[in-house]
Each structure stands twice: as C-alpha cells, then as structure tokens.
C-alpha positions as CSV (number, residue, x, y, z in Angstrom):
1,X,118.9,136.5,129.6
2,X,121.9,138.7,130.5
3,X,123.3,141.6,128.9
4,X,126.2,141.4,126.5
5,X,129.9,143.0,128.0
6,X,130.9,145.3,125.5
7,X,134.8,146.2,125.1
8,X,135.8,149.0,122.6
9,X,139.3,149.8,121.6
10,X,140.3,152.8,119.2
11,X,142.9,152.2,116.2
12,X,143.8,155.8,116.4
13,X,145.4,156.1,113.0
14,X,141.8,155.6,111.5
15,X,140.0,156.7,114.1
16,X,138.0,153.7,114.1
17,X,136.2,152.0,116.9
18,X,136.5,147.4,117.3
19,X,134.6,146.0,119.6
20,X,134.2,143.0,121.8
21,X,131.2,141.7,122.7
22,X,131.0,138.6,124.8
23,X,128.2,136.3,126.5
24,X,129.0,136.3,129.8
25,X,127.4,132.9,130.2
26,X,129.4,131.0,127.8
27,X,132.8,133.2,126.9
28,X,131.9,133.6,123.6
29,X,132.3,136.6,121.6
30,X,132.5,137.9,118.1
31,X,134.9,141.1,117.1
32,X,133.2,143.9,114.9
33,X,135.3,145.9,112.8
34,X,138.8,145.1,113.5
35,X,141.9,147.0,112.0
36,X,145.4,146.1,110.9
37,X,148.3,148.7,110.8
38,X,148.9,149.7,107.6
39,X,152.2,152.5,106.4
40,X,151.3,153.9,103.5
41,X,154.8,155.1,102.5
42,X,155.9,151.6,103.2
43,X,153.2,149.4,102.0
44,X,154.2,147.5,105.1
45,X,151.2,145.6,106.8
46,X,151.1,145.4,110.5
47,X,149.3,143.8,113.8
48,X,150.0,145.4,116.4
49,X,146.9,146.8,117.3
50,X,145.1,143.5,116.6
51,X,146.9,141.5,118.3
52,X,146.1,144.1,121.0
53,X,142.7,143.0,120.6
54,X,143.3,139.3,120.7
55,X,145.9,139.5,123.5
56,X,142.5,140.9,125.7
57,X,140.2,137.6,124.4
58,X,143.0,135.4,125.7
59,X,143.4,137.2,128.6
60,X,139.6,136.8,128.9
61,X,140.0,133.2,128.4
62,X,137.0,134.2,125.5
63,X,136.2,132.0,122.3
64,X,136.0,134.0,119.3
65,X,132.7,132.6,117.4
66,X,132.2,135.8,115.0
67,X,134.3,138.3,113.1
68,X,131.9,140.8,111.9
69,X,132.6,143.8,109.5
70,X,130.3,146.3,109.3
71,X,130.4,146.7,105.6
72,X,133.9,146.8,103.4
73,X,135.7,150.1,105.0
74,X,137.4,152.7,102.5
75,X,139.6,153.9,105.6
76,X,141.6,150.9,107.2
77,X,142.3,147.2,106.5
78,X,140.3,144.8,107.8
79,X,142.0,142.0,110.8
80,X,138.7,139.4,110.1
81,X,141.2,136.8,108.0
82,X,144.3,137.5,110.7
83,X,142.5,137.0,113.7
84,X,140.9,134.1,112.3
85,X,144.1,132.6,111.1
86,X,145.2,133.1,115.3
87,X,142.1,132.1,116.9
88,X,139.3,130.8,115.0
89,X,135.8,132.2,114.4
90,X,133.6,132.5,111.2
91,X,133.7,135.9,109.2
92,X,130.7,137.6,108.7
93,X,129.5,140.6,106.3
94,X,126.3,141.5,104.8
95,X,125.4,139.4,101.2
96,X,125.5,142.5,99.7
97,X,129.0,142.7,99.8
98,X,128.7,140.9,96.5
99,X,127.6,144.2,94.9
100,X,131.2,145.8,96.2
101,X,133.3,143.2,95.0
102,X,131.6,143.1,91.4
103,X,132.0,147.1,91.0
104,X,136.2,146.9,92.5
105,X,136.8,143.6,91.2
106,X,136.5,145.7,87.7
107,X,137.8,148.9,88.9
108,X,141.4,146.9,89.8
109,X,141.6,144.6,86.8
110,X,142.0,141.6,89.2
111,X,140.7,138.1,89.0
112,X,141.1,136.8,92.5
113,X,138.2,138.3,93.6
114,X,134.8,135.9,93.2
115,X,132.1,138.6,93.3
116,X,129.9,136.2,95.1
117,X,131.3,136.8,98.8
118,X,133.1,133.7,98.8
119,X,135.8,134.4,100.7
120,X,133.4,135.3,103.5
121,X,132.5,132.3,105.8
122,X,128.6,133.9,105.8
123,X,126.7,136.8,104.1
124,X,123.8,138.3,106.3
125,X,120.6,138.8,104.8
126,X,118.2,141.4,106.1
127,X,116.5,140.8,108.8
128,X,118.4,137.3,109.5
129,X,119.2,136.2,113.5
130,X,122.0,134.6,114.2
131,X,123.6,134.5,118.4
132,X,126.7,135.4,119.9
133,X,126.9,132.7,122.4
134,X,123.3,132.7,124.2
135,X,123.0,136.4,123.3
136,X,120.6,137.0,119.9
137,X,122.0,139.5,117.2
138,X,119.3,140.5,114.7
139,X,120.7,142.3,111.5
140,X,119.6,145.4,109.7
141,X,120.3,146.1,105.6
142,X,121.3,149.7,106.2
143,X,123.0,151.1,103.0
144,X,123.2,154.2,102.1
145,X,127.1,155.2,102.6
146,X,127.9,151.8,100.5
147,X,125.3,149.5,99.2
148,X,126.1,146.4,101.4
149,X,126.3,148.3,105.1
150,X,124.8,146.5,107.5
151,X,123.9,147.0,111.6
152,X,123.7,144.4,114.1
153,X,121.2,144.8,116.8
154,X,122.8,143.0,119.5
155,X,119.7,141.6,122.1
156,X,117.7,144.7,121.4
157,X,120.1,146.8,123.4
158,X,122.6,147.9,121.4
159,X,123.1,148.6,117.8
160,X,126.6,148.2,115.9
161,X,126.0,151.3,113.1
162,X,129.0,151.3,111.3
163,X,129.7,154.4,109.3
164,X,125.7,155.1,108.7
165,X,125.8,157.5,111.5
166,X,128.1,159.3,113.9
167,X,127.8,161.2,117.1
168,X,125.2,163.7,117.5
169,X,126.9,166.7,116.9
170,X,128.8,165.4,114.0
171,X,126.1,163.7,111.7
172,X,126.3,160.7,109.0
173,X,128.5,158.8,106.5
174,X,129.2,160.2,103.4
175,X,127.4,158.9,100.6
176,X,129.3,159.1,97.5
177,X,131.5,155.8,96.6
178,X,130.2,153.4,94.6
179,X,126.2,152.8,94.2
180,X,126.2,154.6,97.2
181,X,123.1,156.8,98.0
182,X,121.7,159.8,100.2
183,X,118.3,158.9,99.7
184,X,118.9,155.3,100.8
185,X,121.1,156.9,104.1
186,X,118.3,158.7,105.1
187,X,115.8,156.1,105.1
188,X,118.6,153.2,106.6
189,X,118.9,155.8,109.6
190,X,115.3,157.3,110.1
191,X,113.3,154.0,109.4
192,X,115.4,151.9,110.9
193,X,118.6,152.7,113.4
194,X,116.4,155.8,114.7
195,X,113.2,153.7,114.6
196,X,115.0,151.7,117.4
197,X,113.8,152.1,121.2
198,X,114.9,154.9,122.5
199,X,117.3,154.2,125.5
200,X,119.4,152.0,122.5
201,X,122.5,152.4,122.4
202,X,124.3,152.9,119.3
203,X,128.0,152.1,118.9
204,X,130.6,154.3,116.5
205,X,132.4,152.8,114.2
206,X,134.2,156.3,114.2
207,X,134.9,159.2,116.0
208,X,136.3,162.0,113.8
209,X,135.9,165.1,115.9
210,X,138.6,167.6,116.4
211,X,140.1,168.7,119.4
212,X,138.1,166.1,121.1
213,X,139.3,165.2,124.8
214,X,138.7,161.8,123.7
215,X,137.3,159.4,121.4
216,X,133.6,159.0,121.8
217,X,132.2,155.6,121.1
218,X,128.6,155.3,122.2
219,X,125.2,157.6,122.3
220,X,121.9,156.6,122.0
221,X,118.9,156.5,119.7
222,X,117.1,159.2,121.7
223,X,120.1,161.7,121.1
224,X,120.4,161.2,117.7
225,X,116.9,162.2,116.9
226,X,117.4,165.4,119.1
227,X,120.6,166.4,118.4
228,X,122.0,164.9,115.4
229,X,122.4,168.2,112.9
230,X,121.9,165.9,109.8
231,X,119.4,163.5,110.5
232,X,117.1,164.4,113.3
233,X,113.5,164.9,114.2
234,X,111.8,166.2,111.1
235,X,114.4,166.6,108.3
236,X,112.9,166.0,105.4
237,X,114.7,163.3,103.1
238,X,114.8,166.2,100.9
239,X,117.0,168.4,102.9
240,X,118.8,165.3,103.9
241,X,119.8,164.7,100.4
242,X,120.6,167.9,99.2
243,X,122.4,168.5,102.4
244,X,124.4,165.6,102.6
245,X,125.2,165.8,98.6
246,X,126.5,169.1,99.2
247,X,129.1,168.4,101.6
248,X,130.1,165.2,99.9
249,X,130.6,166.9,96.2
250,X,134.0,168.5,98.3
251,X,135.1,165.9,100.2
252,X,138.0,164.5,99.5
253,X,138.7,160.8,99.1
254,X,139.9,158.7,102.4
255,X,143.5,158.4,102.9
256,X,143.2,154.4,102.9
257,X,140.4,154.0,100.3
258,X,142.5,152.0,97.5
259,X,144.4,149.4,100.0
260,X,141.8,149.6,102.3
261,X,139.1,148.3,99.4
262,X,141.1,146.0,97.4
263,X,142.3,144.1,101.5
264,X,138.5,144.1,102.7
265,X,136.8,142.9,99.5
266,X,138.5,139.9,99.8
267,X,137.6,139.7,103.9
268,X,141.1,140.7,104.9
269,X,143.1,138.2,103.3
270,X,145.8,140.0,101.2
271,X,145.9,139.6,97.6
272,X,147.3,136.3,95.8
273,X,151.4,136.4,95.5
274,X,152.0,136.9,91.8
275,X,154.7,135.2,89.9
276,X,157.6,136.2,92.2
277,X,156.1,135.1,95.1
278,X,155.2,138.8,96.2
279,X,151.9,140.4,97.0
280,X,151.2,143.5,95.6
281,X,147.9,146.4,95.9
282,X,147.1,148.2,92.5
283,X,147.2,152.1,92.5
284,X,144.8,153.0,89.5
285,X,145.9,156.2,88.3
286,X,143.1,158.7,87.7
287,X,140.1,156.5,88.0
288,X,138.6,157.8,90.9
289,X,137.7,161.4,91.1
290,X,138.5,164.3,88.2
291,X,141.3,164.8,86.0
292,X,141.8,166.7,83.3
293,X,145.6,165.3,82.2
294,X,145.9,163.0,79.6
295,X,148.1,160.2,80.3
296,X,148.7,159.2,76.8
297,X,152.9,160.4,77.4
C-alpha cells in the first residue's frame, strides 16, 4: 500500500496548519482543519484562504471524500460546511463533540444548535477506522485541551494531533475551556500520541512560536518524548498538571474564541438568519473569565 501525499498550507492570521492528504491511487482526499477569514472589527466572513485550498484539489484534479476537524477550534472558523457546499465530501468530527455543543448551546442562549452532532455528516468514536481512498485512518479519543479532541492516525505513519501537542520546544494545548482537563492531556499525549512508533510523524495544527523563520508543521514522536519541555520522557502526570495549570490560570482567552465556537459547533455553517433575514454571532458579556462590575446599570 502506498504512502499518503501530504499538503499543508498555513492560515497565518491563526497560525493554524490545513492539510491535504490524498491517495495517490485513487485522487481522493479529505481536508483537516480548514479555516475561513474572519475580521473581527468587521464581523465580515471571508474565503480566501479556502478557496486557496480548494483551488489546489482542483488543480489536483482530487475528490474531496472527508472534511475533518480536529475538535471545535476556539481560534479560527471552521471551512468544513463551505468547502462542502463547493465540492462535496462528508464532515467528520469526534462524537464527543456532543458534549461541546451541549455546554455553548447554553452558554449563547441559542436553539439552533442540536447538541447531538447533527449537523455533522459523522461523529468518530474511539478507536473507529474509516479510509481516505485506499489509505486506512484509525482515530484516537485524545481530550484533554477540550473534551471531544480527537487524532487521526493516518496508515500508521502519520498522526493528525490537533491542538493536544505542539513542537518540541514549545509544549501542549492549554487545558482550561470547558470540561477540559490536564490530567486527561497528559494521559491523551503519553498513552497514546507518544505511545505511537517512534519514526511517526506528527502534524501541527499550530505553530505559535515567535520570531520563527517559518512555520513549523511536522516532528515526530521520537522528538517529542526527548525534547518536548512539557510532556516528555518521565514527567510525572503530577508535574504535568501542576505545570500546565499554572501557565493556563494566566493565559488569556483566544482572540477568536466566541465566533470561532459558536461557527464550529454547528460544523461551519453560520448561524440561522433571524427575523430580518440577517445572521448574527452573540457576544456574552462577562460570562467567560472574571469580573467584578455589576452590570445591573
């Protein structure tokens, strides 16, 4: 059995990491965590970096059978419903994805939101196989950073992480939205990503570094266990979590959290129009996070 080809491209206002991967015996391919544009100031929704993305799987002449998310990302909106809409494929995210709608379908007030991942076109469970073309995908429950992350171990070569860990002199996802956990990070990443072969490789969903030269995208099992200044080679879950709780008590929230959520939730389709035809995001005002004002004025 071949190999997949692997394509990345880098949304750089998010710093986040899509890829292609494609059978090269059958063209077919499935796109992992895509992005749309998204200006803040503006509330204006964009594609030009997705249709970036699809402009290369026509170019390709590819067949998109998969749109995969990772888990539902606090940082940029997801493409999955817009590139379907274009060129097909079925939308996949792991089933518990259900547990992230149920908590933000409450948090927003709304009501088109089904809190049993219908809007998804299939919900992984752990341990389920599914193919990408000829090429087998196996998928890992790895939450942690939110309850419903997930990897996909694409033909036992490569690993799709998501946000559970990042390059091995950065460290891991932060662990503090919603029923999310340290404890659970550090066994998702030492029993299972690290527990991988060691010549795996293991593709970012994110590259934050500073003053890099360049986005980094992939490393490999082995260099995370050596190198990784979080999670490697004999950390105790213990110093994990207390570590890893530490920095996250002064991080601040993502920049894209509240768009970002209420847009991937519902697989990337945008919220119902309301009355006057119009589409709107909620801004909850001082529900997440600390604030001492009253807003009884």
């Amino acid at each position: 059995m071949s190999s997949p080809e692997i394509h990345h491209f880098f949304h750089t206002p998010s710093d986040t990491f899509t890829y292609v991967i494609i059978c090269p015996e059958t063209k077919r391919c499935a796109i992992v965590d895509s992005a749309l544009d998204y200006a803040y100031n503006a509330g204006r929704v964009s594609a030009e970096y997705a249709d970036q993305i699809m402009e290369y799987v026509q170019q390709q002449g590819l067949e998109v059978e998969w749109l995969l998310d990772t888990h539902a990302h606090a940082d940029h909106l997801s493409a999955a419903a817009y590139i379907k809409s274009k060129l097909g494929g079925k939308i996949g995210i792991g089933e518990h994805i259900k547990e992230v709608q149920q908590f933000f379908k409450g948090l927003f007030n709304i009501d088109d939101v089904s809190g049993s991942g219908d809007e998804f076109d299939h919900l992984f469970s752990d341990g389920e196989t599914f193919s990408i073309g000829k090429i087998p995908v196996r998928v890992m429950h790895t939450p942690g950073h939110t309850p419903a992350c997930v990897t996909y171990v694409v033909n036992e070569e490569a690993a799709f992480v998501g946000d559970t860990v990042f390059m091995p002199d950065y460290g891991t996802a932060r662990c503090d939205f919603p029923n999310g956990s340290s404890k659970a990070l550090y066994h998702s990443v030492r029993d299972k990503i690290l527990a991988l072969p060691e010549d795996t490789k293991l593709y970012m969903c994110h590259d934050y570094r500073p003053n890099a030269p360049g986005p980094r995208y992939v490393t490999t099992v082995k260099e995370e266990r050596e190198r990784n200044p979080l999670i490697h080679d004999g950390i105790s879950e213990e110093a994990f979590v207390s570590i890893r709780d530490g920095i996250d008590r002064v991080l601040p929230a993502p920049q894209y959290i509240l768009p970002s959520i209420q847009v991937n939730i519902r697989a990337g389709h945008m919220p119902s129009p309301e009355q006057n035809g119009k589409r709107y995001l909620k801004m909850p005002v001082n529900v997440l996070g600390s604030s001492d004002l009253e807003l009884d004025f």
